[in-house]
N, C-alpha and C positions, 0 to 999 in steps of 0.2 A: 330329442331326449336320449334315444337309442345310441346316437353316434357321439354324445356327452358323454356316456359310460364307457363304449367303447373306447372313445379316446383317454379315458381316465383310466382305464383297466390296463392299455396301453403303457402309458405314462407312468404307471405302476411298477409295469414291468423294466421300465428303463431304469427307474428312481427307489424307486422305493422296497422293494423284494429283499436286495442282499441287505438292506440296513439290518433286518431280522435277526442278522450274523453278528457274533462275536468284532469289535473293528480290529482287535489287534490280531485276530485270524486273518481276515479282510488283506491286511497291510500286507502281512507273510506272504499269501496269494500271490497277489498283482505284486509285487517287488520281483518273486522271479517267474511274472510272467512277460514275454520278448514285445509287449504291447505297451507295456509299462514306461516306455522312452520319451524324455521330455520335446511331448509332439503339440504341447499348447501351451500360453504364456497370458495375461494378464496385465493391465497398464492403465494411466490415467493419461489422460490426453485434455491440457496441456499436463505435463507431470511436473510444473512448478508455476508458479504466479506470482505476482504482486498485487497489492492490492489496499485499499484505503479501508479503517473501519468503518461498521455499518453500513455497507455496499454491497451488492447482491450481483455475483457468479456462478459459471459452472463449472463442474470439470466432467469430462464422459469417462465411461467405464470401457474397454476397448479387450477385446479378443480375438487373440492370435493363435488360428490351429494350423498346422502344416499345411506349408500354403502348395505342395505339390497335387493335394486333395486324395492324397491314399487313406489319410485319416479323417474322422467325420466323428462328429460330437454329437449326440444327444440327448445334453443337458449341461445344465452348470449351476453351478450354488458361489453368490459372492458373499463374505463376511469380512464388514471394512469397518474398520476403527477408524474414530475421528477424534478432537480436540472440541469437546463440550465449553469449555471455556473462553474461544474461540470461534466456534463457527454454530451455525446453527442451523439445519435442515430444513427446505422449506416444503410444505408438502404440495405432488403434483398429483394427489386426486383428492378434490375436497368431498369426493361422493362418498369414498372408504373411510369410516373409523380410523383414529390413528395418523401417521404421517408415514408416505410414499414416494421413492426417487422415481424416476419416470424411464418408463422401459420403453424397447426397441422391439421390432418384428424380428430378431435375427433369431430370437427361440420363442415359438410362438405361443406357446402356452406358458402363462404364470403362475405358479404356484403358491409361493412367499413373496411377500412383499414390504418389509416392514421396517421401521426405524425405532431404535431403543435409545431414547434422550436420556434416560439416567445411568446407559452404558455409555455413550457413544458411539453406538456399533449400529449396522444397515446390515440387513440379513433377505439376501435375492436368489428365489431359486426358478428356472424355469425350463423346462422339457422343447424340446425340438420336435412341433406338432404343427402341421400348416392349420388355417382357419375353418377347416374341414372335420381335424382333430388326426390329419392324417400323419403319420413319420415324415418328417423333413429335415435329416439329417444336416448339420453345420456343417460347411467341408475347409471354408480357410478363416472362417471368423470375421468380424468388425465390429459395428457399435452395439454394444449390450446393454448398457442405460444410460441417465445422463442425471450427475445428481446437479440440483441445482440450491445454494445455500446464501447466506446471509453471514459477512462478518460483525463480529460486537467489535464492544469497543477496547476488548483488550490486545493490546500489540504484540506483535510478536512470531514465531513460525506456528503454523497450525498444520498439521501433519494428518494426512490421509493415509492409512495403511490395510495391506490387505492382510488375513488374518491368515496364515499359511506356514503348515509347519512339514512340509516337502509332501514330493509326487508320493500317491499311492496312499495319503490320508483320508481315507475314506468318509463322507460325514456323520453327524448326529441326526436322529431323525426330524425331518425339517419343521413338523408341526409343533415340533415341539422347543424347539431352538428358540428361545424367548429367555430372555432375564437371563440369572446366573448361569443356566443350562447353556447358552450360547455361547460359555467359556469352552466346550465341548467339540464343536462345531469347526471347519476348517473351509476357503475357499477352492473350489475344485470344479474340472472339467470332465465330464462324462465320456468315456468312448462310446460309440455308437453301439448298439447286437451286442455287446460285450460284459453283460452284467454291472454295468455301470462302472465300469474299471477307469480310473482319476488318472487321466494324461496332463493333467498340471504339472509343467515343471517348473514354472519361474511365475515371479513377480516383478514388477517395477509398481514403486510407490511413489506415493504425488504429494504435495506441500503448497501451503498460500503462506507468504510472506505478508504480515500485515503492520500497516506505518502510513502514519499522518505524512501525508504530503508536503513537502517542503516548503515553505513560504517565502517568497522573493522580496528579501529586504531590499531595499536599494540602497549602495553605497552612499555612508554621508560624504556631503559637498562641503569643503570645509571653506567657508566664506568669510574671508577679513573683516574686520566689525569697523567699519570707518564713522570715526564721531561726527557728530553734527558741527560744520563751522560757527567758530565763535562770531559773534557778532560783534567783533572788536572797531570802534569808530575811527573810519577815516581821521586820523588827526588834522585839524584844520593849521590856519597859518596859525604860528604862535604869537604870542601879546607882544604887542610893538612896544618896545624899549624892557622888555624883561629876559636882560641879556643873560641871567645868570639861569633862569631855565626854572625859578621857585612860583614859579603861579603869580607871580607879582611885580610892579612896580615902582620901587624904593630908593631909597639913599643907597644901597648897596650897587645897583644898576650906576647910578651917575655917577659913585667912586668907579665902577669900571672904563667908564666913558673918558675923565679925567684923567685915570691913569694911561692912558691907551691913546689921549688926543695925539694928533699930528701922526701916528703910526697906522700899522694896516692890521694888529691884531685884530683877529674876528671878536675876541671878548670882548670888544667895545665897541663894537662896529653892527650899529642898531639896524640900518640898513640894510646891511651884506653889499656894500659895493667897495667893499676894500680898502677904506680910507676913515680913520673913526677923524670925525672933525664937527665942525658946531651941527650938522644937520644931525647928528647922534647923537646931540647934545637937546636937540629941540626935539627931536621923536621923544626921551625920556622924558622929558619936561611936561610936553604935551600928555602923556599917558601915567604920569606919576599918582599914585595911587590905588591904581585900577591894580584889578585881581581876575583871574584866570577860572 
């Protein structure tokens, strides 16, 4: 319990002491002071996606302090806007009241940890304290949380943004950064011994692209429609002696026989053997009457 205190009196003294102060004194300050140099940066990692609705991603929160290690951080405050319409926060402690992104050991003690569903804003503050509660200065940064969210079902860009309005913004008091007040509030990186003096200088902000996945029509085949063959009947031999082709066997046949005897026209040539003579004369004879 002793070294809870201490370390929170500590943590105090890194975070929360100059808040006491005027912020737009604050800014004056550290603007001209030579520590002020944009020595930290801020990023989502991936800092763009795609993605389907009602599908569940992440994106990490990522921190960059001078990676030479002359500079050293001890603390940070993130305040990130999102697209409530689009994405939905999902929370990573179901023990805490509330909804929670999920943090990293890189600042060890947590202070703030909170999600505002009817801002759309995440508001994370944490001190540079080992599990001891001892000072463990940040010297080149990396993963600081990791949100993990839920897309609806409406399409479109949904935009992650950090809330930063330049180095040297010193912020609101953190307990109290809730609701409207968190319009107040800026994301920022602490120098280390330094009265919490905001080495933030840059952001990069991150985006999920959201869209129904494309559906693989397949090319129509465009296929000849072939009818069904008629069932047209072989034609059989045709009626012996109905030369003229009427279904029938009549006086009209034996006028053609007669007129054609002794010659080779086929009109009267009941046979077909080239010669109309009395055997075409008795094919008709024989079939006279008969119908087709």
């Amino acid at each position: 319990m002793k070294r809870l205190i201490i370390g929170l009196f500590l943590l105090l003294l890194l975070v929360a002491v100059p808040l006491s102060i005027s912020r737009l004194k604050k800014r004056v300050e550290y603007q001209g002071s030579a520590a002020s140099a944009d020595t930290a940066s801020l990023s989502f990692s991936p800092n763009s996606r795609s993605m389907a609705p009602n599908q569940e991603g992440t994106l990490t929160v990522m921190a960059t302090i001078d990676t030479t290690g002359a500079v050293q951080s001890g603390g940070i405050q993130l305040v990130i806007d999102y697209d409530t319409s689009r994405i939905q926060i999902v929370d990573q402690d179901t023990g805490q009241d509330g909804i929670q992104i999920q943090t990293s050991n890189l600042y060890g003690l947590t202070i703030t940890n909170q999600v505002d569903e009817s801002l759309g804003r995440i508001f994370f503050m944490a001190g540079a304290l080992d599990s001891g509660l001892q000072p463990k200065p940040v010297k080149t940064g990396g993963l600081v949380a990791t949100i993990r969210f839920r897309t609806k079902s409406l399409t479109g860009r949904a935009n992650f943004s950090f809330k930063f309005s330049g180095v040297g913004a010193i912020p609101c008091d953190a307990y109290r950064c809730a609701g409207a007040g968190c319009d107040q509030c800026d994301s920022d990186v602490f120098l280390y011994q330094s009265q919490n003096e905001d080495i933030l200088g840059g952001v990069s902000n991150g985006y999920v692209d959201i869209a129904y996945p494309a559906t693989s029509i397949p090319t129509a085949t465009l296929t000849p429609t072939i009818a069904p063959p008629t069932n047209t009947p072989t034609p059989g031999p045709g009626l012996t002696g109905d030369l003229n082709g009427d279904g029938k066997v009549n006086i009209t046949d034996l006028v053609l026989v007669g007129a054609n005897f002794g010659g080779s026209n086929p009109a009267g040539d009941a046979n077909k053997d080239g010669i109309v003579n009395i055997v075409d004369l008795v094919l008709v004879g024989a079939n006279f009457g008969r119908t087709n």
